[in-house]
DRENMILUM-369122 format. One line per 10 residues: number of its first residue (from 1); for each residue x negated, y negated, z negated of N, C-alpha, C. Coordinates in Angstrom, 3 decimals. Each point is the difference from the previous one (the first is absolute). Example, Ala and Ser with C-alpha at 12.3 -4.5 7.8 and 13.67 -1.06 7.14 Angstrom:
DRENMILUM-369122
1> -13.190:5.690:-7.800:0.890:-1.190:0.000:-0.900:-1.200:0.000  0.350:-1.050:0.720:-0.820:-1.190:-0.060:0.770:-1.090:-0.730
END
This chain:
DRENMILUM-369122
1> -43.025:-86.733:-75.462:-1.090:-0.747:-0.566:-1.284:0.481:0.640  -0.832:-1.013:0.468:-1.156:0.575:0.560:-0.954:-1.080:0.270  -1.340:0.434:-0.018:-0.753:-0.861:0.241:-0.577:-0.416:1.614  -0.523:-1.069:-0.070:-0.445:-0.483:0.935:-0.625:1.240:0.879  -0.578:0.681:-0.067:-0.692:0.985:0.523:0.693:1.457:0.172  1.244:-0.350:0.015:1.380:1.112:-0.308:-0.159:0.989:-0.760  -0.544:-0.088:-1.437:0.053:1.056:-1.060:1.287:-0.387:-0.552  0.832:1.202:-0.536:1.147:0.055:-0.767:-0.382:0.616:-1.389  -0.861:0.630:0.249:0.094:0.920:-1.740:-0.122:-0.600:-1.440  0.476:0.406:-0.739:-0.007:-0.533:-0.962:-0.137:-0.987:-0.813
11> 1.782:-0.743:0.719:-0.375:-1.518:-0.300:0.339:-0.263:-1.615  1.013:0.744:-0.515:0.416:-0.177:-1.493:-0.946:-0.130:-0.672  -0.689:0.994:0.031:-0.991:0.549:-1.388:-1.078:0.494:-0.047  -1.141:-0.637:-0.663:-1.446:1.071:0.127:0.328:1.937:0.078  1.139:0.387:-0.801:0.252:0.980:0.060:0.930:0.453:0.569  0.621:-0.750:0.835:1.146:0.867:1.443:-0.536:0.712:0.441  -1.017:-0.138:1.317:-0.367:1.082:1.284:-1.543:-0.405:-0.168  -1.100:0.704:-0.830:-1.633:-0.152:0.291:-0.366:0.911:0.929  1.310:0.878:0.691:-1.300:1.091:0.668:-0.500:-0.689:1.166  -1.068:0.772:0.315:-0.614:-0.066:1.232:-1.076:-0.984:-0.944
21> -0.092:-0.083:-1.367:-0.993:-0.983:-1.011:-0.158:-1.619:0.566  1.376:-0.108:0.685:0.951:-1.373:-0.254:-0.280:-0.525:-1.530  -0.519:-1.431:-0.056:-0.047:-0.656:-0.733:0.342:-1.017:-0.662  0.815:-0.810:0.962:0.610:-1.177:-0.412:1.250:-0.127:0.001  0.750:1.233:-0.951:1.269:0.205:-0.468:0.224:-1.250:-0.746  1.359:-0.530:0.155:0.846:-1.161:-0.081:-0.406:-1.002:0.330  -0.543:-0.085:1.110:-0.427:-1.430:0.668:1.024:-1.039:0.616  0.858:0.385:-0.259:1.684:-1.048:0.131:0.336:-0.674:-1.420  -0.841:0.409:-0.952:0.344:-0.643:-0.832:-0.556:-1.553:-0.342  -0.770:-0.512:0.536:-0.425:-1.309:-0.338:0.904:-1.169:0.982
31> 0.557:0.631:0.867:0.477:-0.704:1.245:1.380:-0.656:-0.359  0.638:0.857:-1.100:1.580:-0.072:-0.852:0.645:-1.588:-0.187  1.047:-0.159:0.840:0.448:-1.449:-0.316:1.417:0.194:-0.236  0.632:-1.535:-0.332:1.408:0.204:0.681:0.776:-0.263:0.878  -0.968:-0.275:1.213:0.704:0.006:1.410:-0.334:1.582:0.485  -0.747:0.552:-0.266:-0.111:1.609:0.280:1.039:0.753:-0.710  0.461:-0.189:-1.551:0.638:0.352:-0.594:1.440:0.199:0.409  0.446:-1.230:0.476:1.198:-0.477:0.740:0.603:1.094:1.323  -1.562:0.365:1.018:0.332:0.678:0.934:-0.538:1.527:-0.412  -0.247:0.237:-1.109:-0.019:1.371:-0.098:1.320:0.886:-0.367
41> 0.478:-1.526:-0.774:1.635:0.265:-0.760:1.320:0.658:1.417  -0.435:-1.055:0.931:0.947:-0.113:1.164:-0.235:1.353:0.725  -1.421:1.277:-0.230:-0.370:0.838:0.557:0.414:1.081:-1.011  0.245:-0.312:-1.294:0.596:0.849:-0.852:1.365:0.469:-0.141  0.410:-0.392:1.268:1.832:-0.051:0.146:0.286:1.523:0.414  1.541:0.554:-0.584:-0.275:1.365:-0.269:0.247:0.237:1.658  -0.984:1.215:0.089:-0.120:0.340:1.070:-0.972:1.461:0.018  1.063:1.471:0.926:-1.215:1.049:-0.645:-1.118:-0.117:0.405  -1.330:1.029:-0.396:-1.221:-0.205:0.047:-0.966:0.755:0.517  -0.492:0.361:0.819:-0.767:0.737:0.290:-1.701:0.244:-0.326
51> -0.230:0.983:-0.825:-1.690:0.298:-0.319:-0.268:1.033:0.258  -0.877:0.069:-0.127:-1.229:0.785:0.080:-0.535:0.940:-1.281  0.013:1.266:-0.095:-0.232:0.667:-1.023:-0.763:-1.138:-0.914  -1.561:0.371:0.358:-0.919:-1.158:-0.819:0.744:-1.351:-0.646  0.768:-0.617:0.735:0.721:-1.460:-0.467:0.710:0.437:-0.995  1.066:1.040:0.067:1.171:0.244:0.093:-0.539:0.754:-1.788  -1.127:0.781:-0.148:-0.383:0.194:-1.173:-0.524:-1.585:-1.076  -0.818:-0.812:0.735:0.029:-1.174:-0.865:0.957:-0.888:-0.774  0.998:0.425:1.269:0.937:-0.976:-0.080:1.293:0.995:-1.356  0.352:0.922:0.305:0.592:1.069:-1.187:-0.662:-0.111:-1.315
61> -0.917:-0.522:-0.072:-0.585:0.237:-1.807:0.057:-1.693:-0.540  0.350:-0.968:1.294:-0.136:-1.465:-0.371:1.717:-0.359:-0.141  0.728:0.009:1.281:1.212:-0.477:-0.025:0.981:-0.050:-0.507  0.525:1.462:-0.200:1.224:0.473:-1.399:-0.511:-0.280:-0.991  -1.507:-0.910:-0.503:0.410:-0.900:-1.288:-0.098:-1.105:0.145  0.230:-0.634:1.189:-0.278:-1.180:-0.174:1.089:-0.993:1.011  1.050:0.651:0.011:0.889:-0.047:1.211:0.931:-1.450:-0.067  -0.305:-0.765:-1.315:0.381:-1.274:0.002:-1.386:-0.531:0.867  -0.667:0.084:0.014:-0.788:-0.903:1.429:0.439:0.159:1.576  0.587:0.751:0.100:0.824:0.945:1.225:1.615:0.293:-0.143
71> 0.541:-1.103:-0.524:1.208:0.857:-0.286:0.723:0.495:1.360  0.338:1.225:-0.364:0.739:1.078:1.230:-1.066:0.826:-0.115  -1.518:0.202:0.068:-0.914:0.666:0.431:0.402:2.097:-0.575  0.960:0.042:-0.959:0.175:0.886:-0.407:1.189:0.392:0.817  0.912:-0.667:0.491:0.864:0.312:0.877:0.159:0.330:1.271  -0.714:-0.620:0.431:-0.357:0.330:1.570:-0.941:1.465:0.547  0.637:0.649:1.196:-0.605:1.162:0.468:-1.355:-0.152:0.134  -0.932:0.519:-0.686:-1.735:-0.197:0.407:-0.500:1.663:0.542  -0.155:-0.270:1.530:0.276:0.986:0.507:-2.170:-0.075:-0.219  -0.221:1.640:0.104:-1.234:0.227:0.162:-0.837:1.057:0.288
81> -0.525:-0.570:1.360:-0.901:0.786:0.937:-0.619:0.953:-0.725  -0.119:1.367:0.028:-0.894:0.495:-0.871:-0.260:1.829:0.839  -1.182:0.838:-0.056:0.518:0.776:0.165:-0.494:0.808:-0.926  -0.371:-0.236:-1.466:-0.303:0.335:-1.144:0.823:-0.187:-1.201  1.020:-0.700:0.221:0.819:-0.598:-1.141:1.379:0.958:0.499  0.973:-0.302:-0.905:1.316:0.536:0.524:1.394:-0.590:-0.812  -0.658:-0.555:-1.372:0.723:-0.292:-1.186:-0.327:-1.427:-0.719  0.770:-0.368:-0.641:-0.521:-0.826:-1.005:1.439:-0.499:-0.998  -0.276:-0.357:-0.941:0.304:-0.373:-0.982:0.988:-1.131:0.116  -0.891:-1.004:0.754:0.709:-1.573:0.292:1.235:0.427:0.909
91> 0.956:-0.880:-0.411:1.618:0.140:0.248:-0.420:-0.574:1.661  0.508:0.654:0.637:0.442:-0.464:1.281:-0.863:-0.006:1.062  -1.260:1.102:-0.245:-1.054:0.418:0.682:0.209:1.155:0.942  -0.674:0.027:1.600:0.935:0.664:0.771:-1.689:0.543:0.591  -0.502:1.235:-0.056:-1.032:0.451:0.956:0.592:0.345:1.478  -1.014:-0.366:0.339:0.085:0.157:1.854:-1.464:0.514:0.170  -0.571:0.411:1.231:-0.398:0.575:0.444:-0.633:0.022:1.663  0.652:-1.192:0.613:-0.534:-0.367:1.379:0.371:-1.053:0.687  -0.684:-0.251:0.890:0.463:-1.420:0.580:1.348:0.112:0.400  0.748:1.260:0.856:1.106:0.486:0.519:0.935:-0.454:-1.204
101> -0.131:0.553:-1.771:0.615:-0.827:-0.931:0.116:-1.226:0.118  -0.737:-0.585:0.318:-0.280:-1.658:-0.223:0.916:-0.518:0.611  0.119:0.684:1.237:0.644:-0.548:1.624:1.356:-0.251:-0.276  0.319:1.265:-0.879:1.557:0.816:-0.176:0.676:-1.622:-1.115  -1.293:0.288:-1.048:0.986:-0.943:-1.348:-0.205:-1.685:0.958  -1.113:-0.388:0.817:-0.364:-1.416:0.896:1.755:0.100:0.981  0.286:0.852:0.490:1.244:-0.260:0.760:1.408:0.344:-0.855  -0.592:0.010:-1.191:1.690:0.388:-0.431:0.981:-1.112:-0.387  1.029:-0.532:-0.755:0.739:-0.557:-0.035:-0.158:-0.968:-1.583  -0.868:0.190:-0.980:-0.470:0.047:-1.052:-0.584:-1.387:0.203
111> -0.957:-0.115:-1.555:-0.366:-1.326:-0.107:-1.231:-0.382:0.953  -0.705:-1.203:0.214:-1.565:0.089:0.386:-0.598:0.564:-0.892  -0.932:0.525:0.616:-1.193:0.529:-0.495:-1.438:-0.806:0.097  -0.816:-0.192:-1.442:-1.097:-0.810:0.178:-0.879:1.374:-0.362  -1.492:-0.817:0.648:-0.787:1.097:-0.543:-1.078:-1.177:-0.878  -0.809:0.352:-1.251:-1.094:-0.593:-0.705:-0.733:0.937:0.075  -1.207:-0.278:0.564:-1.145:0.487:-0.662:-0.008:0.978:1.089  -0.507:1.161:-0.106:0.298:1.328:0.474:-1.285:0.015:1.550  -0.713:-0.331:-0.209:-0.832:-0.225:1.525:-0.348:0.892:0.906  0.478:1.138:-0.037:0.512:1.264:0.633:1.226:0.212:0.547
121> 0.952:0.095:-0.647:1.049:-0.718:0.186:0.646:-0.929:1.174  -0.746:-1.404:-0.204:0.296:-1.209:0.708:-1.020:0.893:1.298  -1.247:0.015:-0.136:-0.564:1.036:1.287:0.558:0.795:0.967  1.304:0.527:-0.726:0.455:0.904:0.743:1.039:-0.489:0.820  1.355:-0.937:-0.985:0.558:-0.402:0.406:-0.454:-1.293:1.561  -1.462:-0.631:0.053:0.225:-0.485:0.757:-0.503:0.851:1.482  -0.405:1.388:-0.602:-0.602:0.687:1.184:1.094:0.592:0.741  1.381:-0.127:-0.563:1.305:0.365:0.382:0.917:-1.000:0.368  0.041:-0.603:-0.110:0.373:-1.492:0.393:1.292:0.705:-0.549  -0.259:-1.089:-1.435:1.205:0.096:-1.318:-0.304:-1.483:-0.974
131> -0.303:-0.549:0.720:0.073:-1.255:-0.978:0.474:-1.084:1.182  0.745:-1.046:-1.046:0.951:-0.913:0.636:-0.555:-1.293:-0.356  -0.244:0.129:-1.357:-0.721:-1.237:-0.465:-1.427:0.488:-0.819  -0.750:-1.221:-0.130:-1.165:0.108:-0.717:-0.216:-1.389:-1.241  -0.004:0.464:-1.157:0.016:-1.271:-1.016:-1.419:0.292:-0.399  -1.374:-0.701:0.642:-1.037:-0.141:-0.503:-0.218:-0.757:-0.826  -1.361:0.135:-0.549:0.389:-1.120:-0.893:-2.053:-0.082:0.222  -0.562:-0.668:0.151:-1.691:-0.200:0.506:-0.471:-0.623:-1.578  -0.754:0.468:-0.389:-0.689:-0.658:-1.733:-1.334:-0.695:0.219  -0.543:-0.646:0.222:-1.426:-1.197:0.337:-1.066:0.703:-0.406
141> -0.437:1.543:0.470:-0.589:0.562:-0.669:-0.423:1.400:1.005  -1.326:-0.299:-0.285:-0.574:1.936:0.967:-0.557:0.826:-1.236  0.706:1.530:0.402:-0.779:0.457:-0.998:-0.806:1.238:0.241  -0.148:-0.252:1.408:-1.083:0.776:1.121:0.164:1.541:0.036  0.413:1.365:-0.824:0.632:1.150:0.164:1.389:-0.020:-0.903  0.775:1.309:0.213:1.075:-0.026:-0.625:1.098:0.403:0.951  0.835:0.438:-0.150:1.321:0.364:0.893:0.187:-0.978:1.079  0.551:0.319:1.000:0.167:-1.131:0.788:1.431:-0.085:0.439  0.816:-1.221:0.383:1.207:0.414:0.272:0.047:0.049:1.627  -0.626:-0.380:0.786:-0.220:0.566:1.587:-1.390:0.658:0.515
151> 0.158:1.061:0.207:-1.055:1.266:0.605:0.600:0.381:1.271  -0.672:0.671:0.686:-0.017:0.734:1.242:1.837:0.408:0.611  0.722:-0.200:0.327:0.943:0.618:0.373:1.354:-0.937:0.010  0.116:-0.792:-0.328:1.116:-1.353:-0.105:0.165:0.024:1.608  1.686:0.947:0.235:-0.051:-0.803:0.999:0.312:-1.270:0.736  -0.546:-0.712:0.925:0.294:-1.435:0.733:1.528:-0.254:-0.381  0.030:-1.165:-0.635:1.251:-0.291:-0.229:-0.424:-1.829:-0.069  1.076:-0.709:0.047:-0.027:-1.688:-0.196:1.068:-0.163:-0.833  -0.719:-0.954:-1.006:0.866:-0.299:-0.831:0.426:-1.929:-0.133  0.910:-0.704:-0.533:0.677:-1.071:-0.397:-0.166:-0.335:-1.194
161> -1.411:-1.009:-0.471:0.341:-0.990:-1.064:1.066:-0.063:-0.360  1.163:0.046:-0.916:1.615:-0.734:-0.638:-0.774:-0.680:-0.473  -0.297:0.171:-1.147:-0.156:-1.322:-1.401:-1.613:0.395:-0.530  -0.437:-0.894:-0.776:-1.356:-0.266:-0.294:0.014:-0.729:-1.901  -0.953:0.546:-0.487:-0.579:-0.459:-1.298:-0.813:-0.559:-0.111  -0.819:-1.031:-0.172:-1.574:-0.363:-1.247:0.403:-0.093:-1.079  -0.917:0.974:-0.479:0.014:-0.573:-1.629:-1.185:-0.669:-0.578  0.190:-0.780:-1.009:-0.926:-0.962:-0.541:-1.545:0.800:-0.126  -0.135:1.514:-0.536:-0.918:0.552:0.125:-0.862:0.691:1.214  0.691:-0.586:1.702:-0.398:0.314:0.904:0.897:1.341:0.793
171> 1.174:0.758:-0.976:0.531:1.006:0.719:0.768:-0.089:0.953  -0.553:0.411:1.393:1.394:-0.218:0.954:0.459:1.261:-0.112  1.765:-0.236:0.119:0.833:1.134:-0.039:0.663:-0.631:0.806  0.032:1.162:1.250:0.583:-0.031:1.490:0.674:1.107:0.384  1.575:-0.459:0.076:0.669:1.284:0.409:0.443:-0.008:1.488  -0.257:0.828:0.493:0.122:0.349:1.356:1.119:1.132:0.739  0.533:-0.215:0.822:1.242:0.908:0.495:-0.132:0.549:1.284  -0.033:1.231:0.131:-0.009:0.357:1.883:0.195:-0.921:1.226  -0.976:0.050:0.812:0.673:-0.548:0.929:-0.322:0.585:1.379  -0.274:1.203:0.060:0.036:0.724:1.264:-1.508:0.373:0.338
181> -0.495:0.121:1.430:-1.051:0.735:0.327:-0.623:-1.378:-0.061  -1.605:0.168:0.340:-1.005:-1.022:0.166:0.000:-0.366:1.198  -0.028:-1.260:0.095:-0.482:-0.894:1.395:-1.374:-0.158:0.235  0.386:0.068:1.245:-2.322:-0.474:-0.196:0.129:-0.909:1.487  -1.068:-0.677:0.233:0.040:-0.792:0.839:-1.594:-0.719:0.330  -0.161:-1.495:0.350:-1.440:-0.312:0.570:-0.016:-1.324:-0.811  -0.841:-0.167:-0.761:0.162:-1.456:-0.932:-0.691:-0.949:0.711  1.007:-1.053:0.140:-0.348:-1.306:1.149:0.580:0.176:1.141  0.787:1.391:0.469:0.490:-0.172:0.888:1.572:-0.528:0.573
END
């Protein structure tokens, strides 16, 4: 989820992520339809998860009660980056510790792995070239500071449109799949 101006933070809730005195916590919420609804469902398919300490704490005090909006969300491995954490409570929570982790559970034999949220995280992974696909989703909306989900270090990669969303409230959600190095060339020629 992100805005026009590639902020990710704190799209749920005035009170998810204010630091950095971020202000316009839950700004995804007016946008809510049910053609968005439809493809959030199809993104809710069990599959493990990858966060980010910060996420990975929001998301632990929200999910194990509310796991009929997510069903599986309690089942599935939610692996998480951390190098302050080590434990938790929620069934099926796995700390890691480095991208080299990431690499290990990204090539193993196991389920996909999605990541939400986590904009450190997704940072890293694309500064390592560890992402295959990208499910953006763009909200009709700038909200001029705030986390960003691309900064300095992404390396050159090209990616493939698959499939495409509008929703009635303006959200495009565009998922995208690897498709090798970048071309460059002379336009008009």
């Amino acid at each position: 989820m992100i805005s026009l101006d590639g902020v990710m933070q704190g799209p749920g809730a005035p009170e998810e992520d204010p630091s950095g005195g971020f202000k316009y916590g839950g700004w995804v919420a007016p946008y809510g339809d049910e053609v968005g609804r439809k493809v959030f469902e199809k993104l809710m398919k069990p599959a493990d998860i990858l966060l980010g300490r910060k996420t990975f704490d929001i998301w632990e005090s929200y999910w194990p009660h509310h796991a009929d909006a997510w069903p599986g969300i309690n089942d599935v491995t939610k692996y998480v980056l951390s190098r302050t954490r080590n434990k938790s409570n929620w069934k099926n929570s796995v700390f890691i510790n480095s991208v080299a982790d990431i690499e290990k559970e990204k090539n193993s034999s196991g389920r996909d792995i999605q990541v939400w949220g986590s904009s450190e995280v997704i940072q890293s992974l694309l500064k390592n070239d560890l992402v295959d696909e990208l499910w953006l989703m763009f909200y009709p909306l700038t909200l001029g500071k705030g986390k960003k989900l691309f900064t300095d270090g992404a390396i050159p990669a090209a990616f493939t449109l698959v499939e495409h969303t509008i929703t009635p409230t303006g959200v495009i959600l565009a998922h995208y799949k690897r498709a090798g190095e970048v071309k460059t060339g002379t336009v008009g020629a």
